[in-house]
Steps between C-alpha positions, in 0.01 A plus 500: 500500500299240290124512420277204527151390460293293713190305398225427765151362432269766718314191628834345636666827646408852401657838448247553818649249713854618396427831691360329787831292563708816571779577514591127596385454147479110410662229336468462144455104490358276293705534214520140310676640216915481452525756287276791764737334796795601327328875429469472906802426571676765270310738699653739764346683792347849399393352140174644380237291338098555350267321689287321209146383602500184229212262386162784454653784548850497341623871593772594716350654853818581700858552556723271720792444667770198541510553925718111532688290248415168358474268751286147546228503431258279771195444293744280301503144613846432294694798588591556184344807433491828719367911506604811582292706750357851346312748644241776394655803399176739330234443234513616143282773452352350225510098418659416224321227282683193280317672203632828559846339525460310166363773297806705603800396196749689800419216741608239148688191689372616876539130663106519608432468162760267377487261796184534568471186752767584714391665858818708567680680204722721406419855418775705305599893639300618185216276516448623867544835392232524262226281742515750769449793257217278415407457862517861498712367810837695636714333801 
């Protein structure tokens, strides 16, 4: 299994509307970037990922799950780009914030931090580790 993260402005699509897609969950589209449409596409189903709410807020909210493989995308015009569906799995019990992740030298090279721009990243065993004992979250 592989970790991920997944940046959403609140505004856009919340943590709040992730729950209230379901089970169905929803696809992740959007993405404009090459390098967080290849993170997609190395994903497989069952993969876990934080639920970041970006912009004002910058904290991770939730926990999700890869439900379908990359596939096209149809907000994209070209059809060059494409998402993977996830779906809601539970909240953290308490949000992490970006601060709280920076000030920590154990989360040193987490990809939120080095590529900071990106809206789906990486997130390595250990890294993930130590934010849910942050989260004071257990799966």
């Amino acid at each position: 299994m592989a970790y991920w993260l997944f940046k959403s402005e609140p505004s856009s699509w919340s943590w709040d509307d992730q729950i209230a897609a379901g089970d169905a969950g929803t696809g992740w589209d959007g993405v404009r970037n090459y390098q967080a449409a290849n993170n997609m596409k190395a994903m497989a189903l069952g993969d876990l990922g934080f639920f970041y709410h970006s912009v004002d807020e910058k904290r991770i909210v939730g926990i999700v799950e890869v439900s379908a493989l990359y596939h096209p995308d149809p907000s994209d015009p070209s059809g060059r780009f494409g998402m993977v569906d996830v779906k809601a799995v539970q909240p953290v019990t308490k949000p992490v914030t970006l601060a709280e992740i920076k000030a920590n030298p154990a989360l040193e090279g987490f990809a939120l931090i080095r590529q900071a721009r990106l809206s789906v990243v990486p997130v390595q065993p250990q890294h993930w580790q130590i934010i849910m004992a942050m989260a004071d979250t257990h799966l």
